[in-house]
PQR file with spaces between the fields and no chain letter, atoms N, CA, C, O and H, PARSE charges and radii, in Angstrom:
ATOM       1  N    UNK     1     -68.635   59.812  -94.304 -0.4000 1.5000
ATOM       2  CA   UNK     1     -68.427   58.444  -94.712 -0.0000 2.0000
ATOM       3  C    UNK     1     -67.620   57.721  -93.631  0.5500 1.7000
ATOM       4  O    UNK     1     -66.666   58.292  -93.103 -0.5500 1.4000
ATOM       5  N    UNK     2     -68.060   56.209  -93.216 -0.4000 1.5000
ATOM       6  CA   UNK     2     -67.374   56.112  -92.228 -0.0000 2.0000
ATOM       7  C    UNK     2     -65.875   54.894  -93.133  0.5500 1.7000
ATOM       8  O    UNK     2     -65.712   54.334  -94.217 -0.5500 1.4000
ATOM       9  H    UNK     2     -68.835   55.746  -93.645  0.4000 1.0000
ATOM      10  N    UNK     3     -65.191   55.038  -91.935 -0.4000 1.5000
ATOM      11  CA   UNK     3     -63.994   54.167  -92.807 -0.0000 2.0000
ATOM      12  C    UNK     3     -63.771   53.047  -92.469  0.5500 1.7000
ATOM      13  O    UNK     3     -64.148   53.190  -91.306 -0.5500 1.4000
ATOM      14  H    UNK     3     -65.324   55.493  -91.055  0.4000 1.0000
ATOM      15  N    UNK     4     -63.348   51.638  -92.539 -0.4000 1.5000
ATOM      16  CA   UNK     4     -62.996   50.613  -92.945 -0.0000 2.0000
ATOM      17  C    UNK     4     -63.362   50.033  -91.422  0.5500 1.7000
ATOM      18  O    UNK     4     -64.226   49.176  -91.237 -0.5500 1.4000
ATOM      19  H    UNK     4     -63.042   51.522  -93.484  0.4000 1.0000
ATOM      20  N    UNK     5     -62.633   50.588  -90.455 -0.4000 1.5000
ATOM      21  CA   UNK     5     -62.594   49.961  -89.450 -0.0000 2.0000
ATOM      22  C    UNK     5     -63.722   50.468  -88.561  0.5500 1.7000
ATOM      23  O    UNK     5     -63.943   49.797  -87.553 -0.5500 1.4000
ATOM      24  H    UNK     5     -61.931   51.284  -90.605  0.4000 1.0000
ATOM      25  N    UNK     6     -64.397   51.444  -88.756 -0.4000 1.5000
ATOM      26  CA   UNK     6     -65.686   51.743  -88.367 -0.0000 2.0000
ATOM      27  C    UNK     6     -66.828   50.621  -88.984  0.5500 1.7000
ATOM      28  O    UNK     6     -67.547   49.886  -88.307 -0.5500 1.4000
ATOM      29  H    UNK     6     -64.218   51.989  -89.575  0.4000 1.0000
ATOM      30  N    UNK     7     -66.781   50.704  -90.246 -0.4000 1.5000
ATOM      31  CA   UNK     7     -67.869   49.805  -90.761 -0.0000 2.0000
ATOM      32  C    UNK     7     -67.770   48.276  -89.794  0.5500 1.7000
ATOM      33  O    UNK     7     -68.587   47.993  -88.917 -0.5500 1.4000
ATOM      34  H    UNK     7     -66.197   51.301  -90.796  0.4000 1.0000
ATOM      35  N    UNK     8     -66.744   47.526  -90.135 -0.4000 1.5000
ATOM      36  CA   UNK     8     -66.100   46.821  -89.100 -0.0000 2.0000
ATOM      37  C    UNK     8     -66.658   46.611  -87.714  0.5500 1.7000
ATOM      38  O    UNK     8     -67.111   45.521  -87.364 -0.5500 1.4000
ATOM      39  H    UNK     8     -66.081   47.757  -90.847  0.4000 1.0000
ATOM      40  N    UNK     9     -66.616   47.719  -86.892 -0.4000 1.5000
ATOM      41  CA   UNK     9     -67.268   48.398  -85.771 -0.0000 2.0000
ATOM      42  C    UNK     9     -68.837   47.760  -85.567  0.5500 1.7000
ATOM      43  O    UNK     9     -69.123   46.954  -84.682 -0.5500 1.4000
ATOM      44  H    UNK     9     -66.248   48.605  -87.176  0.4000 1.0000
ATOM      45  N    UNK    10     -69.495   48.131  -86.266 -0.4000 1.5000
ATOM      46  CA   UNK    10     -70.954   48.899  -86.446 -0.0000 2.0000
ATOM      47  C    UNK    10     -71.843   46.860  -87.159  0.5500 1.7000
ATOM      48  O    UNK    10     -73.018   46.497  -87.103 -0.5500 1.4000
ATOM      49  H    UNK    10     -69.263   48.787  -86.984  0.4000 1.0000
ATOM      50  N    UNK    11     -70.736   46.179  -87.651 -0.4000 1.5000
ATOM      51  CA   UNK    11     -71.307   45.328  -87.971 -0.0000 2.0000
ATOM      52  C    UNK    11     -70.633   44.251  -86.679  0.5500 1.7000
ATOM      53  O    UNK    11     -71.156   43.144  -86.549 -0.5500 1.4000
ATOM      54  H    UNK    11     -69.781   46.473  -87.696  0.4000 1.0000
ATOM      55  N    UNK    12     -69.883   44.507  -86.090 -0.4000 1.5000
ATOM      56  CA   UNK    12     -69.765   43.864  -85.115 -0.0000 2.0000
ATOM      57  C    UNK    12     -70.437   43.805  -83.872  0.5500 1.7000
ATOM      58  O    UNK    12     -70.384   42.882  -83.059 -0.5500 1.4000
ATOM      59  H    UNK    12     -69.458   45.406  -86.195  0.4000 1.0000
ATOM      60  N    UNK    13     -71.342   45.308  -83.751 -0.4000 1.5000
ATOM      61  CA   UNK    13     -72.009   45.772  -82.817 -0.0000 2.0000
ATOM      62  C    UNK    13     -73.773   44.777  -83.191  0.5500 1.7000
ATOM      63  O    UNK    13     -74.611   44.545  -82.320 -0.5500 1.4000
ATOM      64  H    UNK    13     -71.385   46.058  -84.411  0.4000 1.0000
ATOM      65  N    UNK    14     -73.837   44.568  -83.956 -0.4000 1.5000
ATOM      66  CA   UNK    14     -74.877   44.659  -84.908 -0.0000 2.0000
ATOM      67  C    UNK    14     -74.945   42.677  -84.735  0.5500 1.7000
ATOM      68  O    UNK    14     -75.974   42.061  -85.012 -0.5500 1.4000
ATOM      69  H    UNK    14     -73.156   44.756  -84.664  0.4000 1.0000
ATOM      70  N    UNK    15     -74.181   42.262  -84.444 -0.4000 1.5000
ATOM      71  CA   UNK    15     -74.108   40.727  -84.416 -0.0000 2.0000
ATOM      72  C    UNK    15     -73.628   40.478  -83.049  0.5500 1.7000
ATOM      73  O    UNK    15     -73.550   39.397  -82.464 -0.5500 1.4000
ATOM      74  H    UNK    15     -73.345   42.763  -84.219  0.4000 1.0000
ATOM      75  N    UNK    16     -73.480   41.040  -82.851 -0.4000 1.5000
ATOM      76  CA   UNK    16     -73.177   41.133  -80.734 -0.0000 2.0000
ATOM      77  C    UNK    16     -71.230   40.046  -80.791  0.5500 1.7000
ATOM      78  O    UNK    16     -70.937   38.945  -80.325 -0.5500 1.4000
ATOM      79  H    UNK    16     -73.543   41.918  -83.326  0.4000 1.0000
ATOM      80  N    UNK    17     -70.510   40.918  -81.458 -0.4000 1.5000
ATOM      81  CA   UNK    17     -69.078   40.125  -81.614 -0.0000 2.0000
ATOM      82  C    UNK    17     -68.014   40.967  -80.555  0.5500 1.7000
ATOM      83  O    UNK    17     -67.948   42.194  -80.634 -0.5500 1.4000
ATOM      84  H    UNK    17     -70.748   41.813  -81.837  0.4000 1.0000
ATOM      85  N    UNK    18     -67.356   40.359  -79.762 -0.4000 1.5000
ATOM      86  CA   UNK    18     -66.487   41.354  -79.168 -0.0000 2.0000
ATOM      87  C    UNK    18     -64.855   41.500  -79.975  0.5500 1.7000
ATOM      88  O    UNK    18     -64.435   40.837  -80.923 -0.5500 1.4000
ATOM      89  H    UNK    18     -67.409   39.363  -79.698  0.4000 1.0000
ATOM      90  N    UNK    19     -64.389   42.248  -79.460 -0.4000 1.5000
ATOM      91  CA   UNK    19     -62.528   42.093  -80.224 -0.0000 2.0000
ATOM      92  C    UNK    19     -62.330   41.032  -79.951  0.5500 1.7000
ATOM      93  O    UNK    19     -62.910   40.284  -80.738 -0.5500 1.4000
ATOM      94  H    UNK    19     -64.730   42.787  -78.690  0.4000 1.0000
ATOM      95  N    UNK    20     -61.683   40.419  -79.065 -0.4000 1.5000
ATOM      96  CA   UNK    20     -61.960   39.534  -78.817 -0.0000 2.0000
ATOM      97  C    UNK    20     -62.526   38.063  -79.797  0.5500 1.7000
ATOM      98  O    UNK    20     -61.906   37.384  -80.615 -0.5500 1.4000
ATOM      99  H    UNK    20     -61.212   41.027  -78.425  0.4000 1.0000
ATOM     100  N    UNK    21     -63.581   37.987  -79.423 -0.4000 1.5000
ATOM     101  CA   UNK    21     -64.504   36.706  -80.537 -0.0000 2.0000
ATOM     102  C    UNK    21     -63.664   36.953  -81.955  0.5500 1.7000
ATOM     103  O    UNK    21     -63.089   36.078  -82.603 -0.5500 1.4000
ATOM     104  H    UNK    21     -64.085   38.539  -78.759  0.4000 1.0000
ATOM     105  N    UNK    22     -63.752   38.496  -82.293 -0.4000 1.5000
ATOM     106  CA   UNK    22     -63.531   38.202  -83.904 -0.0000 2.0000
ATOM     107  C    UNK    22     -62.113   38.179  -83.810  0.5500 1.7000
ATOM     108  O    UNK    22     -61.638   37.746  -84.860 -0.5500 1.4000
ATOM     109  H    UNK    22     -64.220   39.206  -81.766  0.4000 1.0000
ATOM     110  N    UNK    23     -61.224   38.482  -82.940 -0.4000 1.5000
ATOM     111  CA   UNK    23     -59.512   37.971  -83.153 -0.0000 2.0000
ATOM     112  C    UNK    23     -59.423   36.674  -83.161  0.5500 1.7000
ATOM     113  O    UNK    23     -58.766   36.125  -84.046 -0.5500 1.4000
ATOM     114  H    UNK    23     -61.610   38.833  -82.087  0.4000 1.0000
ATOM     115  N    UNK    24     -60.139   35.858  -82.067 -0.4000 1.5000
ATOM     116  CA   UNK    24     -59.931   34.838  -82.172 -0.0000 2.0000
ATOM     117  C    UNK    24     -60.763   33.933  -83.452  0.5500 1.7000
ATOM     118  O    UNK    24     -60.568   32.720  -83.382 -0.5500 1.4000
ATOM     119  H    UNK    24     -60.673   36.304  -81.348  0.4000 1.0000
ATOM     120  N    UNK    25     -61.469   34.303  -84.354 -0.4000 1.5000
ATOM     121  CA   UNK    25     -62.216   33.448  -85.596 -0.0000 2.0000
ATOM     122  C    UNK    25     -61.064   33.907  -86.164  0.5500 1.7000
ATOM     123  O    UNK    25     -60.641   32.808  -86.523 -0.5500 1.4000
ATOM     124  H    UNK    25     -61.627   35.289  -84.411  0.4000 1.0000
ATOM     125  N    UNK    26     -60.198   34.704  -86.537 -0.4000 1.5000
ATOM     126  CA   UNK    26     -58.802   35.353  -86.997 -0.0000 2.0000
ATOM     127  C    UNK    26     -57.935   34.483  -86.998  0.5500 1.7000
ATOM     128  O    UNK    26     -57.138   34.415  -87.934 -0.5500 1.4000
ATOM     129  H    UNK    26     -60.541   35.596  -86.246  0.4000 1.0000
ATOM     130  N    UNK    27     -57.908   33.881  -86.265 -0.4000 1.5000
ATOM     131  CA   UNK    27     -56.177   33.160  -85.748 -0.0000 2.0000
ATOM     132  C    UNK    27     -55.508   34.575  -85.521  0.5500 1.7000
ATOM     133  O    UNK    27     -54.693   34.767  -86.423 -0.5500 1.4000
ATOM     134  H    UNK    27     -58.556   33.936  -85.506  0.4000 1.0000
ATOM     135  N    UNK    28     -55.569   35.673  -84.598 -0.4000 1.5000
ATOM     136  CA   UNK    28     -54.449   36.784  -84.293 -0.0000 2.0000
ATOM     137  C    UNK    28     -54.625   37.203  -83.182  0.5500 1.7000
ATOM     138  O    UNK    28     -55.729   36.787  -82.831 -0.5500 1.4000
ATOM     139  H    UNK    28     -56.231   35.516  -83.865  0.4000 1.0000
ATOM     140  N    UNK    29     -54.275   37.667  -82.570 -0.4000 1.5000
ATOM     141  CA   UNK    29     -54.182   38.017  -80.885 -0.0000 2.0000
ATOM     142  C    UNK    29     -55.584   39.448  -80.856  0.5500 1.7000
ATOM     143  O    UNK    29     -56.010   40.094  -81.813 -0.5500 1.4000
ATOM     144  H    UNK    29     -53.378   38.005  -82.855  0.4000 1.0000
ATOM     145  N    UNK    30     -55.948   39.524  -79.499 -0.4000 1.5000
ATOM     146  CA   UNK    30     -56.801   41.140  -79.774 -0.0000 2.0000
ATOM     147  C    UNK    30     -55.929   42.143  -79.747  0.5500 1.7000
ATOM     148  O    UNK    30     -56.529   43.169  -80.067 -0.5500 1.4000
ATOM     149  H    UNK    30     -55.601   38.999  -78.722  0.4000 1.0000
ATOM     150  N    UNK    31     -54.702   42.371  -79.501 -0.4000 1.5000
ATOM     151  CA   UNK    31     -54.205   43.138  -79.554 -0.0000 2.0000
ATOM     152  C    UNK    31     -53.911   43.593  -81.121  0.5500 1.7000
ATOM     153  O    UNK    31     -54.197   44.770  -81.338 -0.5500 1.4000
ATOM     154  H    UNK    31     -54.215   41.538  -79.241  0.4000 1.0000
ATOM     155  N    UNK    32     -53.509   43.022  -81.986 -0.4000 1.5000
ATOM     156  CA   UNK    32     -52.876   42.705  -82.649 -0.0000 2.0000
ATOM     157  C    UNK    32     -54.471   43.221  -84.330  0.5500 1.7000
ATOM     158  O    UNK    32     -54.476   43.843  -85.393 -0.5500 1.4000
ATOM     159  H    UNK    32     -53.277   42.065  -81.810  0.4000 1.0000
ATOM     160  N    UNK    33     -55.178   42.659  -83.726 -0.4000 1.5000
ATOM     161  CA   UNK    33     -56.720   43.539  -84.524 -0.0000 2.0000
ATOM     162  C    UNK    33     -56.942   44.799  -84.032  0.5500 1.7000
ATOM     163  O    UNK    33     -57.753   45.538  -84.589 -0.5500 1.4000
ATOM     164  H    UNK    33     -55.174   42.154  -82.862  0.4000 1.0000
ATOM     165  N    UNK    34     -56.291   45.162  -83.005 -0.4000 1.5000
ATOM     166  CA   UNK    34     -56.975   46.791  -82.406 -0.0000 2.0000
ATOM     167  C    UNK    34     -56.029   47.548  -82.914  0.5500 1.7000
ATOM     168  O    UNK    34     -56.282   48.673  -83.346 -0.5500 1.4000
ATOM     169  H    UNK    34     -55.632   44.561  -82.553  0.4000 1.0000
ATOM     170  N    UNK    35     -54.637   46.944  -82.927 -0.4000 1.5000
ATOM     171  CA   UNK    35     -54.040   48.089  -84.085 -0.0000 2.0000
ATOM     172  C    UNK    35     -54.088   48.419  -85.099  0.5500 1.7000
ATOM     173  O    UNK    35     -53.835   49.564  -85.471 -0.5500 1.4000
ATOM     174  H    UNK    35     -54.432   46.031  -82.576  0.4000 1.0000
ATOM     175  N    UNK    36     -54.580   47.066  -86.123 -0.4000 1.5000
ATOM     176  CA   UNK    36     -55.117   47.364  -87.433 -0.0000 2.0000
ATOM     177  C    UNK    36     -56.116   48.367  -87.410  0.5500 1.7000
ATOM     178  O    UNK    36     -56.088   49.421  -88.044 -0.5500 1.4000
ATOM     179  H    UNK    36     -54.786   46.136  -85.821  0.4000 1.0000
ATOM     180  N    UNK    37     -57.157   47.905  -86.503 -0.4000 1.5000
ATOM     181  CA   UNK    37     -58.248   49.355  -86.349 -0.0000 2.0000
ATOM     182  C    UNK    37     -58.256   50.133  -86.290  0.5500 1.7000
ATOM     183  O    UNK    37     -59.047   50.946  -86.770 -0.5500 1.4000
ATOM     184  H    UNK    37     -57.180   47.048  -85.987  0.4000 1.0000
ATOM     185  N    UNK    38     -57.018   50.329  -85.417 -0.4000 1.5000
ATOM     186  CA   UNK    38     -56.728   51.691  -84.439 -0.0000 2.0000
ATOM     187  C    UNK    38     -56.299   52.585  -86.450  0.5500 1.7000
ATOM     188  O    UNK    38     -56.692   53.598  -87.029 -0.5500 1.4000
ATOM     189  H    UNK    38     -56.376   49.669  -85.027  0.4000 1.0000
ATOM     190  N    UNK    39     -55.573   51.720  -86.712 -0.4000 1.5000
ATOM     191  CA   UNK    39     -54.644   52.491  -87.730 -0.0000 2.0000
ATOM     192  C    UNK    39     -55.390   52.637  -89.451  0.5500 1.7000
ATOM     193  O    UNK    39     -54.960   53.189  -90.464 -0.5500 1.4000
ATOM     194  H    UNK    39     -55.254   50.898  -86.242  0.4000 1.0000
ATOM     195  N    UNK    40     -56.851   51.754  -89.137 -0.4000 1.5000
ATOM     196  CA   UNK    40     -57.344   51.360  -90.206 -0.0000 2.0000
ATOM     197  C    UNK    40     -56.572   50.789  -91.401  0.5500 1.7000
ATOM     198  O    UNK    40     -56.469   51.307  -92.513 -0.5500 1.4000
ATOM     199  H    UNK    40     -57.200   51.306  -88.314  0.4000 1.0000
ATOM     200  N    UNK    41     -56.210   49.990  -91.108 -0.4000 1.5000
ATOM     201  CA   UNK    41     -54.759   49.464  -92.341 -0.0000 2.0000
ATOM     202  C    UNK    41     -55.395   47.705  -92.555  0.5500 1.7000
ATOM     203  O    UNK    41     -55.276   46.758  -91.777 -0.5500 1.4000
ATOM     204  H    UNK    41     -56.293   49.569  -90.204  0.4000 1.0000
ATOM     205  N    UNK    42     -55.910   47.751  -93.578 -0.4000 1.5000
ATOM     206  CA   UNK    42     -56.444   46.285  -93.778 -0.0000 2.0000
ATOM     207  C    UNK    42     -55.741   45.904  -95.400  0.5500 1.7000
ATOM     208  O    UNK    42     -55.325   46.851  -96.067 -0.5500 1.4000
ATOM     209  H    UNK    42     -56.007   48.520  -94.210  0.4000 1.0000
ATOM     210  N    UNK    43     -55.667   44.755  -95.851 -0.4000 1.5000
ATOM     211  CA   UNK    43     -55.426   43.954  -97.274 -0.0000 2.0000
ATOM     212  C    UNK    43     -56.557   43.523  -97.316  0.5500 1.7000
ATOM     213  O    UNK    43     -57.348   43.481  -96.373 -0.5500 1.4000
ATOM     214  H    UNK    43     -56.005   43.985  -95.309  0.4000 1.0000
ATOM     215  N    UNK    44     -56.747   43.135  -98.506 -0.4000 1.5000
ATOM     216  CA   UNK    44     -58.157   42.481  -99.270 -0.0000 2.0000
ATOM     217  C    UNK    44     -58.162   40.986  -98.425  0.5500 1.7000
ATOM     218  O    UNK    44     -59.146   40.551  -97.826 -0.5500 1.4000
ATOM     219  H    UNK    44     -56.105   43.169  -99.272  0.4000 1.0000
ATOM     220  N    UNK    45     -56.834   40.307  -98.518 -0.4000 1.5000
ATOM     221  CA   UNK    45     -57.212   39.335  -97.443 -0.0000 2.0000
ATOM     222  C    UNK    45     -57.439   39.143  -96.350  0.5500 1.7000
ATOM     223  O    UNK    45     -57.639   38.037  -95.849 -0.5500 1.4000
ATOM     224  H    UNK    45     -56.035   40.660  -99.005  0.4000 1.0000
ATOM     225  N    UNK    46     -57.446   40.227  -95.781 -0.4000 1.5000
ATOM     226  CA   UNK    46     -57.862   39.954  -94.072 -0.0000 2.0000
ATOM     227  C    UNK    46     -58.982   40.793  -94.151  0.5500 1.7000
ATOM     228  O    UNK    46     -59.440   40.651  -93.017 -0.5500 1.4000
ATOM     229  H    UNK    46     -57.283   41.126  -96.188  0.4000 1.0000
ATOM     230  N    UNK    47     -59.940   41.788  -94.891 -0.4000 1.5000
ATOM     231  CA   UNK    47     -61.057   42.164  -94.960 -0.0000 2.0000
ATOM     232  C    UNK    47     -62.132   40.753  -95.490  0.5500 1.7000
ATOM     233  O    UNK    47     -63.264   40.464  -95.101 -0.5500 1.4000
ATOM     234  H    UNK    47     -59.568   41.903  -95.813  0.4000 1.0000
ATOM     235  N    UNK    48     -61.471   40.248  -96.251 -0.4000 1.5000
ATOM     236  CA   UNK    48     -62.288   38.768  -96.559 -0.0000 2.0000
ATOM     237  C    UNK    48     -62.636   37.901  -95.759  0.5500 1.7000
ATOM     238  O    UNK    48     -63.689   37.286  -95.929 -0.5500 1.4000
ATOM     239  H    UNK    48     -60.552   40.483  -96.566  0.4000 1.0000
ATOM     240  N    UNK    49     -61.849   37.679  -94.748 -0.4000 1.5000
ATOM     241  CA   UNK    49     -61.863   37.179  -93.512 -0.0000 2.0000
ATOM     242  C    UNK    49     -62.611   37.366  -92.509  0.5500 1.7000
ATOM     243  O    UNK    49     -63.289   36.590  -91.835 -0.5500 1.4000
ATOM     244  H    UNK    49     -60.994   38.179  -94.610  0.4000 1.0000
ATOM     245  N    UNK    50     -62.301   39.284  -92.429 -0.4000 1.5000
ATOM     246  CA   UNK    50     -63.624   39.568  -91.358 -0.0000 2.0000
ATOM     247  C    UNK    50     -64.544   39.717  -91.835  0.5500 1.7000
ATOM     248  O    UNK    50     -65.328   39.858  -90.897 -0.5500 1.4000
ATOM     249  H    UNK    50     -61.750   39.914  -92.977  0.4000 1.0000
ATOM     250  N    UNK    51     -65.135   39.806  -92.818 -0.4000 1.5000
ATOM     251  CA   UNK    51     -66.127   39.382  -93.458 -0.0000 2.0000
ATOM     252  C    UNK    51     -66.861   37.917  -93.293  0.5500 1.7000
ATOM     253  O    UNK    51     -67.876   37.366  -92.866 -0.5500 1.4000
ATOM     254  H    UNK    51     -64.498   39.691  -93.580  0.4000 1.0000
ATOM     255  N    UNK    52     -66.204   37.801  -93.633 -0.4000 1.5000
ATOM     256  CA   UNK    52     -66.573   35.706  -93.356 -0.0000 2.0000
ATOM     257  C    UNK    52     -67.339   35.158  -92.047  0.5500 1.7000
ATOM     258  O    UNK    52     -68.319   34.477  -91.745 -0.5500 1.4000
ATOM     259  H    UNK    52     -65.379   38.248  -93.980  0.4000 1.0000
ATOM     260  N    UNK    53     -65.818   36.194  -91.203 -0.4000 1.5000
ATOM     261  CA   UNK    53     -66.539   36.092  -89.675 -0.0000 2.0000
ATOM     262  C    UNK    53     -67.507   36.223  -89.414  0.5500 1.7000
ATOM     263  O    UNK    53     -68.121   35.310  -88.863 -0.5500 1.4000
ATOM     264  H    UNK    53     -65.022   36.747  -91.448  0.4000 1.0000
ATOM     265  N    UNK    54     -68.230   37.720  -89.759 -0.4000 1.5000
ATOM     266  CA   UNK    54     -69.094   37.858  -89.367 -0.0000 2.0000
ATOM     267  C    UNK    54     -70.250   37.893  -90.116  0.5500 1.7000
ATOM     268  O    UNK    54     -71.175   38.686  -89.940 -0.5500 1.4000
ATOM     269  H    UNK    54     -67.731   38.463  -90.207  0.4000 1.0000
ATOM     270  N    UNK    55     -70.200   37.138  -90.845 -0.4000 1.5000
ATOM     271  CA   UNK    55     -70.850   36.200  -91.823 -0.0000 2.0000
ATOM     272  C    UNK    55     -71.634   37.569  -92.643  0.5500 1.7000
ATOM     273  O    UNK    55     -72.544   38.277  -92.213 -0.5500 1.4000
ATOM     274  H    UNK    55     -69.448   36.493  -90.987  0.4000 1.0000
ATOM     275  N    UNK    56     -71.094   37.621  -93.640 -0.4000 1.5000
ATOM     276  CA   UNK    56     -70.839   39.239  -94.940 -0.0000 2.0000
ATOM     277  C    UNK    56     -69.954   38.739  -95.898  0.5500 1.7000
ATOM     278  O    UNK    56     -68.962   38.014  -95.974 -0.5500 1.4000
ATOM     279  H    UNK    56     -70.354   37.046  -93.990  0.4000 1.0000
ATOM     280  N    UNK    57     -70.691   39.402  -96.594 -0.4000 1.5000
ATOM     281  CA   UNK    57     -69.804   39.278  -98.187 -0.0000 2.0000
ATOM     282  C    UNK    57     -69.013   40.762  -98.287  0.5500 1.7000
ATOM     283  O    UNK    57     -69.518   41.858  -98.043 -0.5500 1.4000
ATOM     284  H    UNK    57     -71.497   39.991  -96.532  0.4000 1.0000
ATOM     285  N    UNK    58     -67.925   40.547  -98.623 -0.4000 1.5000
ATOM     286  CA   UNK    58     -67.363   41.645  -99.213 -0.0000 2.0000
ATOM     287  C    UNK    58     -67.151   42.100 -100.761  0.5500 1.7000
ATOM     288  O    UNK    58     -66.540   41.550 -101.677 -0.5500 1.4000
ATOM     289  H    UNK    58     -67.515   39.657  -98.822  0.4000 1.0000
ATOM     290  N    UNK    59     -67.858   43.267 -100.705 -0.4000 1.5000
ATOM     291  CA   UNK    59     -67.938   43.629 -102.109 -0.0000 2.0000
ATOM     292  C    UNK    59     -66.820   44.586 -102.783  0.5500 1.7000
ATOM     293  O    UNK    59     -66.576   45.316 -101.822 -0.5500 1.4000
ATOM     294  H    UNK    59     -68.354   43.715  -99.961  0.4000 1.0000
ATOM     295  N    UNK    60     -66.126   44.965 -103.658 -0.4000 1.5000
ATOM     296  CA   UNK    60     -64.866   46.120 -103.557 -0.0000 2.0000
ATOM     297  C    UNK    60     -65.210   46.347 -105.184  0.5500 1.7000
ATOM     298  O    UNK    60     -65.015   45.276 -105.758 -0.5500 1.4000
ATOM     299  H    UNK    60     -66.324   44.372 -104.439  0.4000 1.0000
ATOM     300  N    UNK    61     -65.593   47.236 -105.982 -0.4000 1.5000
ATOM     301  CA   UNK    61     -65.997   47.414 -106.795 -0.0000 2.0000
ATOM     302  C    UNK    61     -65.264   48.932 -107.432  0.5500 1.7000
ATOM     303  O    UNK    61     -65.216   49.951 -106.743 -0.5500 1.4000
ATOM     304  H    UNK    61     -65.751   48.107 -105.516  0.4000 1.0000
ATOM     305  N    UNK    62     -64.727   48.858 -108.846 -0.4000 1.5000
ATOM     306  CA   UNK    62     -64.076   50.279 -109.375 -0.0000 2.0000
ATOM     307  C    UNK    62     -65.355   50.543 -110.191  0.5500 1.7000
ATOM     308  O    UNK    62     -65.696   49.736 -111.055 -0.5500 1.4000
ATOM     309  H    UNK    62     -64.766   48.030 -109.406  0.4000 1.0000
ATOM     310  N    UNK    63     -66.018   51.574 -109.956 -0.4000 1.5000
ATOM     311  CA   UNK    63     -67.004   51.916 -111.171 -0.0000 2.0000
ATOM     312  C    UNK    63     -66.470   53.195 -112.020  0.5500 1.7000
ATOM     313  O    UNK    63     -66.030   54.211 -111.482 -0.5500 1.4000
ATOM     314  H    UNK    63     -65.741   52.230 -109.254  0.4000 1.0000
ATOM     315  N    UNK    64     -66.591   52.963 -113.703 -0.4000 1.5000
ATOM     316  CA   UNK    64     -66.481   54.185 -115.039 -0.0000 2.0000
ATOM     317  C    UNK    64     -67.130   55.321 -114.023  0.5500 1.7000
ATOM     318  O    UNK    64     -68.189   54.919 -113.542 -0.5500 1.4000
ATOM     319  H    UNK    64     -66.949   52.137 -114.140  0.4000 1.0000
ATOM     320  N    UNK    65     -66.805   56.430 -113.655 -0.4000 1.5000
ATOM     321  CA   UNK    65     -67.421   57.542 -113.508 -0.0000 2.0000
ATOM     322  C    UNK    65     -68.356   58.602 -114.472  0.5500 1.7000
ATOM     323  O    UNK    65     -69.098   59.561 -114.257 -0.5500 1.4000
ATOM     324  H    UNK    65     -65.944   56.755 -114.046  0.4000 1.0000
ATOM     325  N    UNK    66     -67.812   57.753 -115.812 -0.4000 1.5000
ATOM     326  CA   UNK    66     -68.999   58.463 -116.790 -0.0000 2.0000
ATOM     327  C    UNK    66     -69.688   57.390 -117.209  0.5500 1.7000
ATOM     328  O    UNK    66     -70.674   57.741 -117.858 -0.5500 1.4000
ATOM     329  H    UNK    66     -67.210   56.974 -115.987  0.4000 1.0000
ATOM     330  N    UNK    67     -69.598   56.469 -117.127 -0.4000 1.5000
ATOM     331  CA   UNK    67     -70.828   55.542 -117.003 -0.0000 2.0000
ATOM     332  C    UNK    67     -71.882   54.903 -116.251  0.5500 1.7000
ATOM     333  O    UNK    67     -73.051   54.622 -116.518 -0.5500 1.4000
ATOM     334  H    UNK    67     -68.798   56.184 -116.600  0.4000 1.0000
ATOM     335  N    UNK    68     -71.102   54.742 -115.178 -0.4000 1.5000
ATOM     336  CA   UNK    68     -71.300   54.132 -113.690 -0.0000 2.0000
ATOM     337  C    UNK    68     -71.582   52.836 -113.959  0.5500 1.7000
ATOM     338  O    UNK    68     -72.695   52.349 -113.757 -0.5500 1.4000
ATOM     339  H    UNK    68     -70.153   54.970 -114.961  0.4000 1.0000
ATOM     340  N    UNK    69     -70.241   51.969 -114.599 -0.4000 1.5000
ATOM     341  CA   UNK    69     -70.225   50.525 -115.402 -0.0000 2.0000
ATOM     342  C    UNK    69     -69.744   50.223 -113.943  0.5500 1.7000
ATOM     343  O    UNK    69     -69.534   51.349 -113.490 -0.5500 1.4000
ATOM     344  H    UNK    69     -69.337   52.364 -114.763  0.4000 1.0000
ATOM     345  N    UNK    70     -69.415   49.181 -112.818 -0.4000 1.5000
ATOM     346  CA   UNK    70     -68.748   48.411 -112.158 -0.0000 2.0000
ATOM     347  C    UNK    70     -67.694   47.870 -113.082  0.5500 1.7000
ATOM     348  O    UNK    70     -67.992   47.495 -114.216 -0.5500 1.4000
ATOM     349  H    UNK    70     -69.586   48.267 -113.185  0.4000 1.0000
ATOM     350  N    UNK    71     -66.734   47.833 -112.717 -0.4000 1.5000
ATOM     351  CA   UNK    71     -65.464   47.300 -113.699 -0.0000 2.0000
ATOM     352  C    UNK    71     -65.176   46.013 -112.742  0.5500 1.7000
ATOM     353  O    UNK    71     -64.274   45.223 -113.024 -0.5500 1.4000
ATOM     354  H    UNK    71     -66.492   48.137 -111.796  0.4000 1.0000
């Protein structure tokens, strides 16, 4: 399974975005996104964001495990 900042990765690759481009649709320095990456450490609000960027919806969903209801 890949993790947060891979997915991240792979859809940035996928829309031709550099660190760069998407720090700056951010308002945050590139440095400053490569450590989040580096460390994979995101909040729901700044995953919403890069999302946005790169024009994606973000979905975050708890599903019943004996039901498989989405809560």
């Amino acid at each position: 399974m890949l993790t947060t900042a891979e997915k991240i990765k792979v859809i940035m690759k996928h829309n031709n975005f550099t660190m760069t481009e998407l720090a700056n649709q951010l308002n945050c320095s590139r440095q400053n996104l490569s450590n989040k990456m580096s460390r994979n450490n995101f909040d729901e609000r700044e995953l919403t964001a890069i999302a946005n960027a790169l024009g994606c919806e973000l979905e975050i969903n708890f599903v019943n495990r004996e039901t498989g209801e989405k809560i």
